[in-house]
C-alpha positions in Angstrom: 129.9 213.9 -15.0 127.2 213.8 -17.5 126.7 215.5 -20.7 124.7 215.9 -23.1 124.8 217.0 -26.6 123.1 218.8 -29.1 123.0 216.5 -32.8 119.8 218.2 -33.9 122.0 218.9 -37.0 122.5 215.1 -37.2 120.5 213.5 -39.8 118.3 216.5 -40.4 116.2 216.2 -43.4 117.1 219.6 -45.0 120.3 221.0 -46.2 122.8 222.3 -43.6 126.4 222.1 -42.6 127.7 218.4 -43.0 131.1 219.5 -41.9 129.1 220.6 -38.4 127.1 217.8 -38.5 130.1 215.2 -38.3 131.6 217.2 -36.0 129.2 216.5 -33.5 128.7 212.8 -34.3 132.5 212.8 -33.7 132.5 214.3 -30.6 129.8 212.0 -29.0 131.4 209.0 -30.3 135.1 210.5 -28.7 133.5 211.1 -25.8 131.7 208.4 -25.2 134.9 206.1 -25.6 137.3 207.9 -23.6 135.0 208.0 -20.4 135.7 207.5 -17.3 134.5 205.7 -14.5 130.6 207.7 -13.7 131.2 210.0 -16.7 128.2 209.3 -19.2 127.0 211.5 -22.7 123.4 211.3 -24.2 122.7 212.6 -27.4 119.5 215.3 -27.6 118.2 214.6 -31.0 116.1 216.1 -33.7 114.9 213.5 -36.3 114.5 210.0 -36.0 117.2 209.4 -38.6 119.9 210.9 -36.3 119.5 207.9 -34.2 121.1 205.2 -37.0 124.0 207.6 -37.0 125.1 208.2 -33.4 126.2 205.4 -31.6 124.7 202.2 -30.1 123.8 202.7 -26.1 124.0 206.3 -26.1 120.4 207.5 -24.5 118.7 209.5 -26.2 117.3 212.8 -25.7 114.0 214.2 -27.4 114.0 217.9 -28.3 111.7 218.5 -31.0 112.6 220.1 -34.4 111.5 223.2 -34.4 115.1 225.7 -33.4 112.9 228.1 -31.3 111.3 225.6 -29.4 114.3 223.6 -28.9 116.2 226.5 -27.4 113.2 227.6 -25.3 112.0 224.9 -23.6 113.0 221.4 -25.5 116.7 221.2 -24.6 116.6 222.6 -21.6 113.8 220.4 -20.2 115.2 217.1 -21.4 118.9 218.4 -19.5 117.4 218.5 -16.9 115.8 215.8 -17.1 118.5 213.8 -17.6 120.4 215.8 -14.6 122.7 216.8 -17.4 125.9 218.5 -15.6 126.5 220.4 -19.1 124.9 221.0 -22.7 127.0 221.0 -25.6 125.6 223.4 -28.5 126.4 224.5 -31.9 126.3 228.3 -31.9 123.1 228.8 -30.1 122.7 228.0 -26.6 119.5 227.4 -24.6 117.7 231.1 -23.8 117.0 230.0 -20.4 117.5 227.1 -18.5 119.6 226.2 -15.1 121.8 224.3 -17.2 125.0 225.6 -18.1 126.4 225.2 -21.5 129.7 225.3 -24.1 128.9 226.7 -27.5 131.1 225.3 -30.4 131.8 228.2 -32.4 133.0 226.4 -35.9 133.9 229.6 -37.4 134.0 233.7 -37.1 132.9 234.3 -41.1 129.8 235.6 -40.6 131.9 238.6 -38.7 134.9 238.3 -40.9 133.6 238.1 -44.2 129.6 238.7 -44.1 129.5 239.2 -47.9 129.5 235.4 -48.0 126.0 235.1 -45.5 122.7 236.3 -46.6 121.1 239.3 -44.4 118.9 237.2 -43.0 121.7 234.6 -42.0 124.1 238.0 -40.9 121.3 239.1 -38.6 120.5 235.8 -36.6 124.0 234.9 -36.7 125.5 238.8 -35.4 122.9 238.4 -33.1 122.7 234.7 -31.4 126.3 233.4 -31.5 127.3 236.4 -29.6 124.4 236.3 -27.2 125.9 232.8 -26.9 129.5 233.0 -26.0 128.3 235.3 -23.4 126.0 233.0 -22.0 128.3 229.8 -22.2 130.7 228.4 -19.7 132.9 227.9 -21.9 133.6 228.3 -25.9 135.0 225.4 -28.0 137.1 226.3 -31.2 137.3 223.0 -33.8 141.5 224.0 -34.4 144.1 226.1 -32.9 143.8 228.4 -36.1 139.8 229.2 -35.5 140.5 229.7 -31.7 142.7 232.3 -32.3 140.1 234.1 -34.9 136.9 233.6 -33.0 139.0 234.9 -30.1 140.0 238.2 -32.4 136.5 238.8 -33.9 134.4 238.5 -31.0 136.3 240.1 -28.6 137.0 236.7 -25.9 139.4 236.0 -23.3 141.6 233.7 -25.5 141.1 231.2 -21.9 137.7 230.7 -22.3 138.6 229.4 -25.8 139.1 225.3 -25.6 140.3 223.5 -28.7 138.9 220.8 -29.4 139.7 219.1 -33.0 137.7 215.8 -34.8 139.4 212.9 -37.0 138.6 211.2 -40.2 135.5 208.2 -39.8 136.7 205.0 -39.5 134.8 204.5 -43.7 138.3 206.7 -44.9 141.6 205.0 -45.2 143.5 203.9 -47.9 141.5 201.3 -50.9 142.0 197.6 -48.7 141.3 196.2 -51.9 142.3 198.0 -54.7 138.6 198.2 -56.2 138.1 201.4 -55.8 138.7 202.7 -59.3 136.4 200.0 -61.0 133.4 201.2 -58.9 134.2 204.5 -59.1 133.8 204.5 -63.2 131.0 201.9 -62.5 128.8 203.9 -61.0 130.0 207.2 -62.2 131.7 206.7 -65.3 135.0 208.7 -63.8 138.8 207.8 -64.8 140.9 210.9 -64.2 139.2 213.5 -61.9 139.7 216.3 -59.9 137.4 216.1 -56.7 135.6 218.7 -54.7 133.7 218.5 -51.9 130.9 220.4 -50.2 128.1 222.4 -50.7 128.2 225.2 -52.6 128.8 228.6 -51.2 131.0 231.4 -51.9 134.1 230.9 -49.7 133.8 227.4 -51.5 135.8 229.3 -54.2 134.7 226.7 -56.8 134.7 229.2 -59.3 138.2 229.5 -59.1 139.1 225.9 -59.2 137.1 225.2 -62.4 139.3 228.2 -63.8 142.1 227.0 -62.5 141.5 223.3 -64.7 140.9 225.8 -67.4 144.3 226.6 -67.4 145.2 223.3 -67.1 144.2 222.6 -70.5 143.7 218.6 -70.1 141.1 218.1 -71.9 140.7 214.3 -69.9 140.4 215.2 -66.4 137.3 215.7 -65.0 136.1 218.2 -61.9 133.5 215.9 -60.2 131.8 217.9 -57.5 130.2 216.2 -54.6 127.4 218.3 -52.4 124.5 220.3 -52.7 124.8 222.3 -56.2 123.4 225.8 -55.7 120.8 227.7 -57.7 123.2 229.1 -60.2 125.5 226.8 -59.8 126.2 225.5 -63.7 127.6 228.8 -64.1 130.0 228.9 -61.5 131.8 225.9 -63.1 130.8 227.3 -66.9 133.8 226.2 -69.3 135.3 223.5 -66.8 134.8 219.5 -67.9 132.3 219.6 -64.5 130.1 217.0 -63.1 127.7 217.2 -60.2 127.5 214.2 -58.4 125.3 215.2 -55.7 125.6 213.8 -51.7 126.9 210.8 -51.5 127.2 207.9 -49.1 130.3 208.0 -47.0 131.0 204.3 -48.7 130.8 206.4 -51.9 132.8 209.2 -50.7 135.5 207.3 -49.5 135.3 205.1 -53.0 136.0 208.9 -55.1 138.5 210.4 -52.6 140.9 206.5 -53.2 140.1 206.7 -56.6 140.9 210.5 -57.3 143.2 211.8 -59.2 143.6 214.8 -57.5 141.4 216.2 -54.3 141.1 219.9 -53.9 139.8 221.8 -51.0 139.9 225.6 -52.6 137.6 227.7 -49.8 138.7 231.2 -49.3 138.4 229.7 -45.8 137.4 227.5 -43.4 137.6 227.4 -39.6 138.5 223.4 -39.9 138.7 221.4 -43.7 137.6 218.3 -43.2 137.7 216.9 -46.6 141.5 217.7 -46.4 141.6 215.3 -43.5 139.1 212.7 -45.4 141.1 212.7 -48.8 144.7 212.3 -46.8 143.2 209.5 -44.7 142.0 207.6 -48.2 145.7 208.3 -49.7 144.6 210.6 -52.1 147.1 213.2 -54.0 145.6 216.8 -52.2 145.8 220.1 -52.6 144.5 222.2 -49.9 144.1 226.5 -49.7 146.5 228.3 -47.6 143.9 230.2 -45.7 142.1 229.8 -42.4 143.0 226.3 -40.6 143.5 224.6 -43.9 147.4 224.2 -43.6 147.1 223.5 -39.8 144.9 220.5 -40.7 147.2 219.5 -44.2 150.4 219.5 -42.6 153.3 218.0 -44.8 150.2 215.7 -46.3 148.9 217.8 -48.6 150.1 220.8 -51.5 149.3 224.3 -50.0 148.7 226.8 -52.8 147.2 230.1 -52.3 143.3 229.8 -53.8 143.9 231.5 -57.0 142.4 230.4 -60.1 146.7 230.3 -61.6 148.2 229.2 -57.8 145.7 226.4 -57.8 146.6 225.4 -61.4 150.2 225.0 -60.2 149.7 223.0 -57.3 147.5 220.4 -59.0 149.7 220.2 -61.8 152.4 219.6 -59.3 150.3 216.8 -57.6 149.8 215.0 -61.2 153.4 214.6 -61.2 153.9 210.6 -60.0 156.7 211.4 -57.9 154.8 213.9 -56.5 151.4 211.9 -56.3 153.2 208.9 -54.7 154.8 211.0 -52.1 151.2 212.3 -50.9 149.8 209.5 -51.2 152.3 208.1 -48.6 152.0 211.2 -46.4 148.3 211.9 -46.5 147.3 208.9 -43.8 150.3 209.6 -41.4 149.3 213.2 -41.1 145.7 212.3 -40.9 146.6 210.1 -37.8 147.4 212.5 -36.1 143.9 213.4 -35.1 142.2 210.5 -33.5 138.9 210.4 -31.4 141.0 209.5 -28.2 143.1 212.9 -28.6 139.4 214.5 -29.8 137.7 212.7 -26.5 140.4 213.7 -24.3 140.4 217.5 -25.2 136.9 217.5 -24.9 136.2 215.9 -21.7 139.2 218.4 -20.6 137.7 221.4 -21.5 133.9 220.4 -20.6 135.2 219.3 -16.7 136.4 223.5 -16.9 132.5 223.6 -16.2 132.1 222.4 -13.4 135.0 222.9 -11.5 
């Protein structure tokens, strides 16, 4: 069986979803590892960057940057040029094409909560992933959580729904050296710190979380906020001891996730949390939001606090406690081995043979 993927996100110049990004890396790294005998994945790629990510000996496919173009004519050409038995897409599949295709639907917000989307974003989004599901063979949910949601909001046969869940890169584990701290306040100038992580958006709920170090009242430790810092953004974080840090290197994420105090994942919601799964695998104290997937990913290796400014408070005062912080620190990797790119190749090989059979 052959298959090929869609990383177009991978690498691409301008902002987008990391968190989907990854996801796909993952998936064509899991994939490609877990193969059997005359199964084989190519990547269909976007920018020349994506190919330093994505790994050695995959072939890769061309498809141009331009979405429209790719859709029409880019992907569907190189599948089948490729005799691809199935395409793997991120919310959009091919328009045409003899192809067929599974569209990973991250999440259902954009019907759930479209307050948080732009119009312009509610209208290609109402109107494409939809059109999608239809068209796809199959649709991929990234946890047992989402599945059940995209299932609910757009109206699917709950078996067409295939889960199919990612792991922490092999960069995040516990500080093998113990250096963490020193190159964390090298380069940053950071001792005690609370860490965020993502670009910001509304269901980021960052707002809240600076409040809720408000009410801390600890006038040493620090919100450092890793991602892409929105127009506006300042005053989401107004009266908090904030500092933007900007992207990072995964090196340099994994240095701030050993070497923070606290990690908090605050989003109104989110269809997967992978920084919950990053900071756990690094050993870092976490507090994670008890909506969407969040606590399905967290697990007994994180503090699950509703995402209210005074419910946050609590929980990261909890996990300043040493006890406490020891404890998670302890817990954090074993949950996060629990999702490894064998059990992420496996499901996904599983639910992509559905395709053809």
């Amino acid at each position: 069986m052959r298959v090929a993927v869609d990383a177009h996100a991978v690498a691409q110049p301008s902002a987008g979803d990391a968190g989907n990004a990854r996801w796909i890396e993952n998936l064509i790294h899991a994939l490609t590892t877990t193969a059997d005998a005359g199964d084989e994945v190519c990547a269909m790629v976007a920018h020349a960057a994506a190919e330093q990510r994505i790994d050695a000996g995959v072939p890769l496919l061309q498809v141009g940057e331009a979405n429209m173009r790719r859709l029409t004519s880019g992907a569907p050409r190189a599948m089948e040029r490729a005799r691809a038995d199935v395409g793997v897409f991120n919310y959009v599949v091919p328009f045409r094409g003899r192809t067929p295709s599974a569209v990973v639907v991250h999440d259902a917000a954009f019907i759930t909560n479209p307050e948080w989307f732009s119009r312009r974003d509610n209208l290609v989004l109402g109107k494409l992933v939809p059109a999608a599901v239809r068209r796809a063979k199959i649709v991929i949910a990234v946890s047992n959580t989402e599945g059940a949601q995209i299932a609910d909001a757009l109206d699917i046969d709950p078996a067409r729904i295939h889960v199919v869940r990612t792991y922490p890169a092999p960069v995040f584990t516990p500080d093998p050296s113990g250096t963490a701290a020193a190159r964390v306040y090298e380069r940053w100038g950071l001792t005690r710190y609370v860490l965020a992580v993502g670009d910001i958006h509304p269901r980021k709920n960052i707002g809240a979380l600076a409040q809720a170090l408000q009410q801390l009242g600890d006038p040493g430790l620090e919100l450092a906020l890793v991602g892409r810092p929105a127009l506006g953004g300042e005053q989401i974080v107004a009266g908090a001891n904030a500092r933007w840090l900007g992207r990072v290197s995964d090196d340099q994420l994994a240095d701030l996730y050993r070497a923070a105090t606290v990690v908090a994942v605050p989003s109104l919601y989110e269809g997967f949390g992978l920084p919950i799964l990053e900071a756990m695998a690094c050993g870092a104290p976490t507090v994670a939001s008890s909506r969407g997937a969040m606590p399905e990913v967290a697990g007994e290796g994180a503090i699950v606090a509703d995402p209210t400014p005074s419910a946050l408070a609590d929980a990261i005062r909890e996990a300043l406690d040493p006890v406490v912080a020891d404890r998670l620190r302890a817990a954090g990797p074993v949950q996060a081995a629990t999702f490894t790119p064998s059990a992420m190749g496996r499901a996904g090989w599983d639910a992509l043979r559905i395709v053809t059979s």
